[in-house]
N, C-alpha and C positions, 0 to 999 in steps of 0.2 A: 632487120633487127639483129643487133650480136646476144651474143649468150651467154657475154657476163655478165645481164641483167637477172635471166631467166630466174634462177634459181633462187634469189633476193625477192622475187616478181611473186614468184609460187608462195615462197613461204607466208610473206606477206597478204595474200588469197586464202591461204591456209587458216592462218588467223583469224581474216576477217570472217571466213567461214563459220570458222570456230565459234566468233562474236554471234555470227546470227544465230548458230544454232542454240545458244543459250538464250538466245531475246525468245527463238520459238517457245522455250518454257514458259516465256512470262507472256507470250503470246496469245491475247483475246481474238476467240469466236465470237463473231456480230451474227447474231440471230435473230428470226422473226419466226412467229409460229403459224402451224398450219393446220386447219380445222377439217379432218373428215366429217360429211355429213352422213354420205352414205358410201356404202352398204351399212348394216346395223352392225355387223363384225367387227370393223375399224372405225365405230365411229368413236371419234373424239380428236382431243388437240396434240401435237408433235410439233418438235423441235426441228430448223434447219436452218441451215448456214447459208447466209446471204452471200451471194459471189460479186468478187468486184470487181464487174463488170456486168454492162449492162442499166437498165433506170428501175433501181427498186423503186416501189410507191409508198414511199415512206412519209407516215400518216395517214396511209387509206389500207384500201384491201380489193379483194381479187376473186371471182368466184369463176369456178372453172369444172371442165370434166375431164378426167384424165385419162388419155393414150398412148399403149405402149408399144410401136411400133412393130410390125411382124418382119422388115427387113432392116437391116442397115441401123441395129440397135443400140449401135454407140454412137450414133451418126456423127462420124470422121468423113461422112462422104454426104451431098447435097442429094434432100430425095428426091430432087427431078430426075437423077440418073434411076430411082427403084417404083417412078412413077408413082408418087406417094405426096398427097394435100394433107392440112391441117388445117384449113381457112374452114371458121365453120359456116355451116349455112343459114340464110336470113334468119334471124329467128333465135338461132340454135347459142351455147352457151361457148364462150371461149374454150382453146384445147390447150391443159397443161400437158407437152410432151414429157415424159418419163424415156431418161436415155440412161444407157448403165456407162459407168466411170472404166476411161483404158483409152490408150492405140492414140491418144492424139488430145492437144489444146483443151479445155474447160471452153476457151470464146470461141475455138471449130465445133462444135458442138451447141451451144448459144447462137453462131450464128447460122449453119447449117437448118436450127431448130428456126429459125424467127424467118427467115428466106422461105420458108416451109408453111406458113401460116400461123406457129406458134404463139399462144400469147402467152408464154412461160417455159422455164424449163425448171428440170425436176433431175440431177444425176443421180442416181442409185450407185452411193457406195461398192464398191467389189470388194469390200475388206471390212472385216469387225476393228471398229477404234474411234475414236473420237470423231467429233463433227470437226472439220478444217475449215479452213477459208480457200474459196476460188480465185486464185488470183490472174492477172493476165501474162504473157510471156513476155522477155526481154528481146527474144530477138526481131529481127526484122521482116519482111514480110508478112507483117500484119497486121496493116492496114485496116481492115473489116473491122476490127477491134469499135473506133471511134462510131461504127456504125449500128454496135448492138444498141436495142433498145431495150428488148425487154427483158423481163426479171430474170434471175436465174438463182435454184436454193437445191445445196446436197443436201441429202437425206440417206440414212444411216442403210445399213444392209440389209439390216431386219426390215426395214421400214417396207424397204424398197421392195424385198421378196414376198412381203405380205401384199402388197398395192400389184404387182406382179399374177399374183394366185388369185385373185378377187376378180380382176379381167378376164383370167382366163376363165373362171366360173363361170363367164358372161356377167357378171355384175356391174350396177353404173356408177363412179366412183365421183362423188361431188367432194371437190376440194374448195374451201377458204383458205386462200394465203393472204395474211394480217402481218402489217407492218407498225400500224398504230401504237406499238407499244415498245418499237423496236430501238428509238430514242428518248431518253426522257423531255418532258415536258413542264416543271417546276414552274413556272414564272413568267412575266408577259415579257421577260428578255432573253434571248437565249446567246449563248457565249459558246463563240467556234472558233479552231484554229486550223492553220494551214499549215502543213508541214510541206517545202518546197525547198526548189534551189534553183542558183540565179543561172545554173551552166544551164545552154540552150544546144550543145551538138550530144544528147544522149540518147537520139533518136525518137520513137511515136511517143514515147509519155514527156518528155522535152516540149515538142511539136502540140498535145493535148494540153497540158500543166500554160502554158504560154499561150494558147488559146482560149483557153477560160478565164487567165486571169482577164484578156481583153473582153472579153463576153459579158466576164460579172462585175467589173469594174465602177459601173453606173449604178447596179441595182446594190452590189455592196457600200457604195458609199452613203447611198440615200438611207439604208438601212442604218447605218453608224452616225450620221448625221442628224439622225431624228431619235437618238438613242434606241431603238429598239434592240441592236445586237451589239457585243462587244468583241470585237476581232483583235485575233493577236496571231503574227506570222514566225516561226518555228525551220529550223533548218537541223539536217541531221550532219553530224561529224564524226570519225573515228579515232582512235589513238594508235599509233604504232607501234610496234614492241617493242622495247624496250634493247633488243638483240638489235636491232635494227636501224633503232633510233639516227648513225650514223651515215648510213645509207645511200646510194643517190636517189633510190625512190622514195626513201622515207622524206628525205630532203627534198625532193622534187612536189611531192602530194603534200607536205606538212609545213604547216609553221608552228612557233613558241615549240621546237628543241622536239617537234614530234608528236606533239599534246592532241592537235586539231588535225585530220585529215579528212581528203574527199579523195575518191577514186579520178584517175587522167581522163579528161574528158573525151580524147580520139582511142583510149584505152592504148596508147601509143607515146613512150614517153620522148619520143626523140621528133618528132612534129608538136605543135600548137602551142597551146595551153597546158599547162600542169593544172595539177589537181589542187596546189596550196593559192592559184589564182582566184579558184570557187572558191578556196574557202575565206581567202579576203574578201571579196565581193559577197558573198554570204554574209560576211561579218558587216560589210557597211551597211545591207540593208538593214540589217536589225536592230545597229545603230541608230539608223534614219528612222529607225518606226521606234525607236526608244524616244529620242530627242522631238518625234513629230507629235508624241504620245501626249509631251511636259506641255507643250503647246498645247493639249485640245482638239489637235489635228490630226488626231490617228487615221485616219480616210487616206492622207496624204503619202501612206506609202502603197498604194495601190496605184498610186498617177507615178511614182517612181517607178515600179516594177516592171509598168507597161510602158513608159519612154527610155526605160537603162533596156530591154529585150528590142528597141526599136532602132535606138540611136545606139547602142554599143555590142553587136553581133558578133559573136568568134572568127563566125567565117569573113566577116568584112576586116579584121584583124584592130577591133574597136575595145573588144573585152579589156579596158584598161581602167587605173582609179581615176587617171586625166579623164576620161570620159564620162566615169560614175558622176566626177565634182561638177562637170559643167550640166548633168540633172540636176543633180541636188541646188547647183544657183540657182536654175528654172524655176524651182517651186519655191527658193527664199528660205531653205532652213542654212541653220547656222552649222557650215562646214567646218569650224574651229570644235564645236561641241560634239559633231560627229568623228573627227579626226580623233580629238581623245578619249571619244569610246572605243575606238577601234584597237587603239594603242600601237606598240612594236610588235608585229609579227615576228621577227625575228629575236626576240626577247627570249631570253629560256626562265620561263615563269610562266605563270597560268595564267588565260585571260578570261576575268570575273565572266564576261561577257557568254561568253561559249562554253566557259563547264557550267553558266547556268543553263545553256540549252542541253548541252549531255544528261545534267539529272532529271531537265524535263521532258527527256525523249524515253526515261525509263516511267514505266506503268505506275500507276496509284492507282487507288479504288476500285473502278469497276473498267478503269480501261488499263488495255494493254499495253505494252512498251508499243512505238510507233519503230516498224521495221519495213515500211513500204512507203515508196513515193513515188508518185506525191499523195499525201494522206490527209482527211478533213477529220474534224475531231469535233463533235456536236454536242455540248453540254455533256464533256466529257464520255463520249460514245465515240468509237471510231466510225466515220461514216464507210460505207462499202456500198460501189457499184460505180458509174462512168462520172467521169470528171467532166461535168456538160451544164452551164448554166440552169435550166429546166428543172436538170434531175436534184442539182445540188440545192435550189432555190425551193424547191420542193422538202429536201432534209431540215434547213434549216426553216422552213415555216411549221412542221413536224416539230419543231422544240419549242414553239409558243404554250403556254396553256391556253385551253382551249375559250375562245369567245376576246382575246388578248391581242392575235394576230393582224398585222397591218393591213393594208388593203392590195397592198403586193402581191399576198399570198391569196387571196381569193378571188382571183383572175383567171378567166375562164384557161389559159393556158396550161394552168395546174393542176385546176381544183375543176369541179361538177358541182352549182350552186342547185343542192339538193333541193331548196326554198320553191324553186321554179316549178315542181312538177307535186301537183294537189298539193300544193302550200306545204310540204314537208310534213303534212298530217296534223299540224298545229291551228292552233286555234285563230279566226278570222275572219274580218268584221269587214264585210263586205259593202255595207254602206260608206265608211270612212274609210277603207281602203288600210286598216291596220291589222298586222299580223304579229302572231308572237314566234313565227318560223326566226331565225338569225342563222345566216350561213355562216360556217364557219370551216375552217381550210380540214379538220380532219370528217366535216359532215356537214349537221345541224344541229342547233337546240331549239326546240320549245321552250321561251320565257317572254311572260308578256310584257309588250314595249313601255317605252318612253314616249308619247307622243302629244308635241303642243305643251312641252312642261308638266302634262298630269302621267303620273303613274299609274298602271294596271296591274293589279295585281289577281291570283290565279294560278290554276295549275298547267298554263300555257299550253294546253293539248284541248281541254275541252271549252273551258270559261276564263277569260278574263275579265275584270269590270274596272273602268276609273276609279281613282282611292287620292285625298286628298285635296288639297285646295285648289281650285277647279274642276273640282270634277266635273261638276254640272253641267261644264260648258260645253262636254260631248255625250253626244246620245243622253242628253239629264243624267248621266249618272247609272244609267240603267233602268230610272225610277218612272213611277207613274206621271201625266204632265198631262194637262186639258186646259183648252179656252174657249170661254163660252164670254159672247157681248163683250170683246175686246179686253175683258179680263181671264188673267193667265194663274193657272195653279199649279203647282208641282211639289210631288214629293221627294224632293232633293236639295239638301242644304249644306252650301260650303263650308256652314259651322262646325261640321262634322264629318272624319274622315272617309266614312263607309257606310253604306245600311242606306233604306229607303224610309219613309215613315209620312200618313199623310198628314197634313197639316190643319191647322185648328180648325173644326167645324166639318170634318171627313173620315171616314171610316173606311180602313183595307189594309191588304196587307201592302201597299206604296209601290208593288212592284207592276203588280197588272193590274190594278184599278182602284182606286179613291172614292166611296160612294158619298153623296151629301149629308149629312144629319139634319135629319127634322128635327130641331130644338124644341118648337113650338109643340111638336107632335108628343114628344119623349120628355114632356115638360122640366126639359134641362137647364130653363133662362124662361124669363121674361113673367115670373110666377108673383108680381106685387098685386096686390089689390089694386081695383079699377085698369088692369094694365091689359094692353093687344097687341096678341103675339102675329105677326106674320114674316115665314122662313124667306131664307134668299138660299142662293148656292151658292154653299160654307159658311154662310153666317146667317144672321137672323135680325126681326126691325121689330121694336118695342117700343109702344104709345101708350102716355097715360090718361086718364079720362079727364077731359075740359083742357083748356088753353093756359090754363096756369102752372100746369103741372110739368116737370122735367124727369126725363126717365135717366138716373142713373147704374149704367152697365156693370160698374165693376161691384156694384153694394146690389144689384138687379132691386131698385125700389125709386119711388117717384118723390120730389120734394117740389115743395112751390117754389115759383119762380121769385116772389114778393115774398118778403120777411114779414110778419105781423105780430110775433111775439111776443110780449109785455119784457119774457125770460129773457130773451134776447138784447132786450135796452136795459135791464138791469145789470147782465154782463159786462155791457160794455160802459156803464157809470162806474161798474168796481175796478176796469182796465183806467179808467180815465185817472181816478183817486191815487190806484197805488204809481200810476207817474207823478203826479204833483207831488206826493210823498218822497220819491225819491226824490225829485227835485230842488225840495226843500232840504232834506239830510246833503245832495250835493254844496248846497250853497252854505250851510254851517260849516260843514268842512272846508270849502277853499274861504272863509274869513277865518276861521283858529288855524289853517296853515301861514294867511296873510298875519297875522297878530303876532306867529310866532318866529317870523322873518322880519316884521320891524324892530324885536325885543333881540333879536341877534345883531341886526344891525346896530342897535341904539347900543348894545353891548361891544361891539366889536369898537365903536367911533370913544368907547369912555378908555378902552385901553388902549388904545391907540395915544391916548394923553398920558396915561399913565408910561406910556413906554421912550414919547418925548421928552418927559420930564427925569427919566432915570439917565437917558443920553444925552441930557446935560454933559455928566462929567468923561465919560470915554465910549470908543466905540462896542468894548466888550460889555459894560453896561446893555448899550442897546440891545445887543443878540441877547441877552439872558432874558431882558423885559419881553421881549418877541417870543421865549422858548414857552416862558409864562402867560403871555397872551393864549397860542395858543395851543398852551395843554389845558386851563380854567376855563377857555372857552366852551371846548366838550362837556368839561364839569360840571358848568353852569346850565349845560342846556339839557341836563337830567333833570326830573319835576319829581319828588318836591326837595329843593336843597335841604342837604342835610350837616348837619356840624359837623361831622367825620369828614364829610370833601370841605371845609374851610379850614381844618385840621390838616388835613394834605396839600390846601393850599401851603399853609406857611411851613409845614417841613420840608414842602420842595422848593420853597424861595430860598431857604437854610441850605439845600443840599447843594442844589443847582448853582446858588451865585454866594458862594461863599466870601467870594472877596467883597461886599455889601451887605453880608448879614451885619458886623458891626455899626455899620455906619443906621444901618434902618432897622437895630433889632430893638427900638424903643416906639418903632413904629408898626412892629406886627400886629397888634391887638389890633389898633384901629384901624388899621387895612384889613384884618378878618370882619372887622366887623361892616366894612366898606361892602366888600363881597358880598356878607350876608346881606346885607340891604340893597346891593344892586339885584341878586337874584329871585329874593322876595317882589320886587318890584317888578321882575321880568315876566314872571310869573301872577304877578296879580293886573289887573287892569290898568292900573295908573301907568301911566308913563312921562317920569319930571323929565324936569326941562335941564336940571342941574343937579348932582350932586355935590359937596363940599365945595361949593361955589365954580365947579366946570360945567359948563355948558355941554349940553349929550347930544345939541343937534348937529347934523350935519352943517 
């Protein structure tokens, strides 16, 4: 290396330093709490900071006894060398190790602890201050890391020296450590992101980050594909300074004039790869998961990610955009649309693209700036602990609400279907095989089922019962139900959504027993004169005295069977009468409607001449004798005509047909009086054959 880098190099370091140590401010602790049971001194719940690393149980919990070893108490050293187990015995309850913080790694300590028997760890603070986060180390040799399992949570000094004192009293320390509430849970979808990068030589979390994405790649897509999660992938970049912007390392790590940087991937600027490589490659991917998104196919960059880590390797000297493009053809998205999301790198201008990931790598709400990679981010919680399909698959079914969760997540792999063992305490119908237990990935609930389309409803621990239409079709309902002589009874009806009740002719309360009623006995029926009661079971049989007699049920009284009543045929000569009477009234009415449809017709056929004879001389003639036909036709056919409408006749022959009033106005009188004697006539019986020598028949 020469050394007229160095100094450029440092300052540069200095910086970025500088940058983290300000994200540390806006830096969230991911906590889960922790319940002492006993001693009576400490009991109660406490705060501690989930380490990341290792598989928190997130969504469940952990019950344990805690020890604090007599040698080897920060364990920086494996206690097979101080002859010291923590495996407990048959029987016996897990051992939270308690180790004090110093001399070495958070995961040598994690893992020292889990090689050991531990089923937890527990650091005890050496210093008064806030709860931190455990993080893992950068450098190399260490390996082990991918192989912690189990949990690990600091806990405060005070915490620590209290848990401490209480041992040595001899007292037995039961711990719950609860994660259940460590992510939210809002809604049957939960929305996570990934904060990654595409460089693959940056050693074990390279090596980790690149292994999971292959691992989770099937179960994340299934999960996005059926909507249950909405994933969106996130890359961290830096800015250079400004002093520097010129640079050959600014220029080597940066593009867009300085804007966007990633650290040299061999941390070596004069071999490989620069760091402005990752951060184009960074940039296409989030492109490809922009443009896979417009499609519907957001899944689709998770099949990118793990064939661009397969087919284009730094060390194979593949890490090129020739090599991104021929993935991107594989999967058929449009490299035109991704090429101008990417835009010019070398642009001195801002790329919309990437300062929209700069502002979403700084904190909101309840989470913190994202300053670790690779980082999962769970309905906005940062996830903390090993990057390992299992443990993550486990976070994210942890952000379902609860009874919401796919079937994924309730696979023996993850979860313990608490259902299996005395039914979850839940209520359970052992003949039909129905329970109101329902596993669910952070336990169980009691609620009672759905089963065969009827509803149970209940307080799913003690009693459930069918409710609704069908009930009846299992176990009746709950209800009472006998058959006796091929006939069936029950007190339960799909009429009605709930409740038992016996039916007509039975007394109880419908649930354990329906007794018969003696009707006959309780003389409730069958009380007519001459009549004989004899019960049945649920009903009852009424006779009346002699063969002629009919008993009827719903009036409880007997009528003969033969009619003999004089009253009776009198009735029905006064039903016979008032039909003939209407009869007759039908038949007068349709001859005075007939009568008064031949006096229209015989009226309508006299003007009819009267209206040939005026279209003699033109056609407008005609229409005016038509407009007169028929307006006098109405007129006429009011009873009893009166002078005032033969008076309206001729002022509307006057108005209407003025161009003929002269020529006929020596003829009004006598066509008034025409009128009047046509409607006199219409109106009385007669009906001539002529008037004024026209003939009126058809």
């Amino acid at each position: 290396m020469g050394r007229g880098w160095l100094p450029a190099w440092w300052a540069l370091l200095l910086v970025l330093a500088f940058m983290a140590g300000e994200a540390v401010g806006r830096f969230v602790v991911e906590k889960n709490s922790l319940r002492v049971t006993s001693p009576a001194g400490l009991r109660g719940v406490y705060e501690c900071a989930i380490g990341n690393f290792g598989m928190p149980q997130y969504g469940g919990t952990m019950h344990g006894v805690v020890i604090y070893p007599k040698s080897n108490k920060k364990a920086c050293k494996g206690f097979d060398d101080f002859d010291l187990s923590f495996k407990p015995k048959p029987g016996g309850l897990p051992v939270f190790l308690l180790v004090d913080r110093g001399d070495c790694y958070f995961t040598t300590k994690g893992w020292n602890a889990q090689r050991a028997g531990a089923a937890a760890v527990l650091v005890a603070d050496d210093k008064v201050e806030p709860l931190i986060t455990m993080d893992s180390p950068e450098s190399s040799g260490t390996d082990y890391i991918e192989n912690i399992t189990v949990p690990s949570a600091l806990v405060t000094k005070k915490f620590g020296d209290d848990l401490k004192k209480a041992l040595e009293n001899g007292d037995m320390v039961n711990v719950l450590l609860d994660w259940r509430e460590s992510l939210p849970h809002p809604d049957e979808r939960v929305e996570y992101e990934f904060w990654t990068n595409s460089n693959d030589e940056c050693g074990a979390k390279c090596d980790m980050q690149m292994n999971f994405v292959r691992n989770f790649r099937g179960t994340a897509q299934v999960l996005e594909k059926r909507g249950y999660t909405q994933f969106t992938p996130h890359y961290i970049t830096w800015y250079c300074p400004e002093a520097f912007v010129l640079s050959k390392q600014c220029k080597s790590q940066c593009i867009n004039h300085g804007r966007y940087c990633a650290p040299d991937p061999e941390q070596d600027f004069n071999i490989g790869y620069d760091g402005k490589d990752v951060v184009v490659q960074n940039l296409i991917q989030i492109c490809l998961f922009r443009v896979a998104n417009e499609t519907r196919k957001p899944w689709l960059w998770w099949d990118y990610a793990h064939d661009f880590a397969i087919r284009c390797p730094m060390k194979e000297k593949k890490y090129t955009r020739d090599c991104a493009n021929g993935v991107i053809k594989s999967l058929g998205l449009d490299i035109e649309k991704i090429n101008k999301c990417v835009g010019d790198p070398e642009a001195d201008e801002e790329n919309p693209v990437l300062k929209a990931e700069q502002d979403a790598q700084i904190g909101h709400g309840s989470r913190g700036d994202v300053t670790i990679l690779p980082t999962l981010v769970v309905n906005n919680k940062q996830y903390r602990g090993k990057l390992e399909k299992s443990a993550v698959l486990r976070a994210v079914c942890s952000g379902f609400e609860e009874t919401t969760e796919p079937d994924v997540c309730l696979s023996e792999a993850i979860q313990t279907n608490e259902c299996l063992e005395n039914n979850g305490g839940c209520w359970l119908d052992k003949v039909n095989n129905f329970t109101a237990c329902k596993d669910t990935f952070r336990g169980r609930v009691c609620e009672c089922p759905l089963a065969h389309g009827v509803k149970f409803v209940g307080d799913g621990y003690t009693h459930c019962e069918a409710s609704g239409v069908g009930r009846c079709q299992i176990n009746n309902g709950g209800c009472w139900k006998e058959t006796r002589n091929g006939k069936t009874v029950s007190a339960c009806s799909n009429e009605v959504s709930e409740g038992c009740k016996c039916p007509p002719g039975f007394k109880g309360d419908g649930i354990n027993s329906c007794e018969d009623i003696n009707e006959c006995k309780e003389k409730l029926s069958c009380q007519c004169k001459d009549c004989t009661c004899d019960n049945t079971w649920g009903s009852y049989e009424c006779s009346c005295g002699g063969n002629n007699m009919l008993y009827m049920r719903e009036h409880d009284t007997c009528i003969s069977k033969f009619s003999t009543s004089s009253v009776g045929w009198g009735f029905l000569w006064v039903i016979f009468f008032g039909l003939a009477l209407a009869a007759v009234g039908a038949y007068a009415v349709y001859k005075y409607r007939l009568r008064v449809n031949n006096s229209s017709s015989y009226l309508i056929h006299l003007y009819i001449d009267m209206a040939r004879e005026f279209s003699s001389s033109s056609y407008r003639d005609y229409v005016c004798a038509r407009y007169l036909w028929l307006t006098h036709y109405i007129v006429l056919q009011s009873y009893p005509p009166r002078v005032t409408w033969i008076q309206r006749f001729a002022r509307s022959w006057r108005s209407t047909c003025p161009w003929r009033t002269k020529k006929y106005r020596i003829n009004i009188v006598p066509w008034s009086m025409l009128i009047s004697e046509i409607a006199k006539r219409i109106w009385s019986k007669e009906q001539p054959a002529s008037i004024g020598g026209r003939h009126l028949d058809a």
